[in-house]
N, C-alpha and C positions, 0 to 999 in steps of 0.2 A: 504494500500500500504506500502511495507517495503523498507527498503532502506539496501543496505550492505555498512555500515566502510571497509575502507580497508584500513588498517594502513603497514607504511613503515618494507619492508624486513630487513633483517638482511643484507642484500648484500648491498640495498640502504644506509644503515647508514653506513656503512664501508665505502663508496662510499664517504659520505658526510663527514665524519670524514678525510679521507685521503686529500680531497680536501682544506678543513680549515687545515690540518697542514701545507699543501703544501704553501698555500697563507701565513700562519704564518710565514714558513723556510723563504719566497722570502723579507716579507713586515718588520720585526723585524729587520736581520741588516740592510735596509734603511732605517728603524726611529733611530739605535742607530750611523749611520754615520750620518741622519740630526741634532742628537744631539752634535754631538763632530764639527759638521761643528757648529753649533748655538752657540758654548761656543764659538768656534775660533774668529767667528765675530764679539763676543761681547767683546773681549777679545781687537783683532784690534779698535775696538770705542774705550773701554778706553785708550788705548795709544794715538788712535788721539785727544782725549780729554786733557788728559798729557801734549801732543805735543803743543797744543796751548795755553794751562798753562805755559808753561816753556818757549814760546815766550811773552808774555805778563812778565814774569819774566824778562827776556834780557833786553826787554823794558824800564822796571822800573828800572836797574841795570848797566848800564853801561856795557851792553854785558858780564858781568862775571859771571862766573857757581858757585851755591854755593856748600859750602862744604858737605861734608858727615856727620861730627858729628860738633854741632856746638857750646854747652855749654854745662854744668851740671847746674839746678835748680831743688827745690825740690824732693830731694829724687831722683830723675831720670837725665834723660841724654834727649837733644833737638837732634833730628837729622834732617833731608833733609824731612824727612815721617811724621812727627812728635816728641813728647813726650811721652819717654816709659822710665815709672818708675822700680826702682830698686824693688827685689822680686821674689819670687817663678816662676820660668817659668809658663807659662798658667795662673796667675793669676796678671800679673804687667798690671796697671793701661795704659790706654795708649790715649794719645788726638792727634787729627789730627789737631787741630789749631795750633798747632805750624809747623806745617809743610811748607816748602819755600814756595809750588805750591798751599796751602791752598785757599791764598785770591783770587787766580784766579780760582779755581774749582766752586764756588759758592755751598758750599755743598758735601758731601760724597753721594759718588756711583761708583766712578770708581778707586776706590785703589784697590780693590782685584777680581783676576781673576778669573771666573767663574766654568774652569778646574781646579783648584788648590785644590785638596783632602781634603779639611777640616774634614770630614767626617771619612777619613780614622783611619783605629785602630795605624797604625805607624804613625798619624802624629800627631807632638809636637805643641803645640801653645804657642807663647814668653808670648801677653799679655790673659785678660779675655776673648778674642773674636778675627777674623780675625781684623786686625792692614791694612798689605800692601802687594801686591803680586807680588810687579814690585822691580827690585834693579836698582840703580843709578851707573852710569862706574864712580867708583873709582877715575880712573887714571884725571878727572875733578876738582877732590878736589884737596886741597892742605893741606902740615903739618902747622901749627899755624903763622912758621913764613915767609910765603907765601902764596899773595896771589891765589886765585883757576885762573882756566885758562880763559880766555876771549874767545870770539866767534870768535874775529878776527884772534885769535891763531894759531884754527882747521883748520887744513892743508887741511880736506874733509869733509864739511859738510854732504854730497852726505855717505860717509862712517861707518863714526863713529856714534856709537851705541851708545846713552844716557842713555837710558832705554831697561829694556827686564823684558819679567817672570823669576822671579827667585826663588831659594830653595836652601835649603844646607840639609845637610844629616848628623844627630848630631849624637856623640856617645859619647859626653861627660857629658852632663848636665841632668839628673833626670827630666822626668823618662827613657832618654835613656841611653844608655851606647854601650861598644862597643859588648857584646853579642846580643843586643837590637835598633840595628842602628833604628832612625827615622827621618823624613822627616820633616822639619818645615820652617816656612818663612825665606828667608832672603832678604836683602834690597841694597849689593851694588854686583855688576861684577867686577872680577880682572881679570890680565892677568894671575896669577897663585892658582887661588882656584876654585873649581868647584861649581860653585851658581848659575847657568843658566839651569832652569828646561824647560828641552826640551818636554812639557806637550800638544804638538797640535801635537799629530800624529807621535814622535818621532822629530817634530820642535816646535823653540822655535817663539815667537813675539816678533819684537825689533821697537825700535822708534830710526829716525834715526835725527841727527843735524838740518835736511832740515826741519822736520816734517814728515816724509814720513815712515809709517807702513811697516815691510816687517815678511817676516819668516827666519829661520836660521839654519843650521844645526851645532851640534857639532862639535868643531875641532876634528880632529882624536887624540886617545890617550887618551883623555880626563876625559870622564866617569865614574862617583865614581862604583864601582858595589858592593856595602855595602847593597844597599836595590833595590833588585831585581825586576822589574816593571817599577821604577823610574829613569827616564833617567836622572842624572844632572852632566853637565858638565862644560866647558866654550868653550868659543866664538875663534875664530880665533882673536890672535894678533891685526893684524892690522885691528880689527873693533873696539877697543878702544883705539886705541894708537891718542892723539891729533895731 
């Protein structure tokens, strides 16, 4: 008794090849929106993470916000993030124990945000490795001979922005330059420098005085457009003004 194979047409496998691209077109950008939605969410935890770090700071402190830059030791400078030593861009030394919000984090994991390009060919790195990807509102610190602002200050807690992603877009420092603009951490928001990388879908994530996570859009006008792709700009005024 024989048996006849009858193997697939030339029609059939057109058939089936169309139908995997088809399912490919539909199913690829819904895994790369649940990927940029995954970075966004994890992005929101660490700020609410932040958030009750820097309540537990309040705590311990007399409701006053610390500064932005806060001594020079060894060879480097202490800021709000930590301790980042003098040297070479992408190679200075850099310790998160020194950082205000340190002793309440219980350990690293939520200082640098998940969407923030590290990878990227234009993007500069200050110390050996990713440092911080959130910047600190400025306008909280104080110059040396004042002190920074108190809680009871903030005229809206509900308002004012603490924290957000942030980036600057260098063209000064090796290896960038202004032929050569690139994208690298930076750590505070002003009301007049563009350091708020609006990196979740053309929005940025900000931590708000209350504790309370939101998203953000660009002030109008704002936007460096030095490095094309990268959205960074600043915040509307009166989301950091105390």
């Amino acid at each position: 008794m024989s048996f006849c194979r009858r193997g697939f047409t030339l029609i059939e496998l057109l058939v089936v090849a169309a139908v995997v691209g088809l399912l490919a077109g539909i199913l690829l950008p819904v895994l790369a929106r649940s990927r940029v939605s995954a970075r966004q969410i994890q992005c929101m935890g660490n700020l609410r993470q932040l958030g009750l770090a820097l309540q537990m700071y309040w705590d311990d402190n007399d409701s006053q916000a610390f500064r932005y830059r806060r001594f020079s030791t060894n060879q480097g400078d202490v800021y709000w993030f930590g301790w980042l030593a003098h040297g070479a861009e992408g190679r200075r030394q850099f310790d998160p124990a020194w950082g205000a919000l340190h002793p309440y984090l219980q350990g690293r994991g939520v200082e640098t945000c998940p969407a923030l390009p590290y990878a990227l060919a234009r993007f500069k790195l200050k110390a050996s490795g990713a440092a911080y990807g959130y910047g600190y509102n400025l306008l909280l610190s104080a110059p040396p001979n004042r002190p920074p602002v108190r809680l009871a200050s903030i005229r809206s807690l509900t308002q004012i922005v603490i924290l957000a992603d942030a980036a600057q877009i260098n063209t000064f420092q090796p290896p960038a330059s202004p032929d050569h603009p690139m994208l690298e951490e930076f750590y505070y928001l002003s009301t007049n420098e563009a350091t708020v990388h609006f990196r979740h879908s053309a929005k940025a994530n900000t931590l708000g005085g209350d504790g309370h996570v939101s998203r953000a859009d660009p002030a109008p006008g704002t936007l460096d457009p030095r490095l094309p792709g990268q959205i960074v700009g600043r915040l509307p005024v009166e989301q950091l003004m105390p």
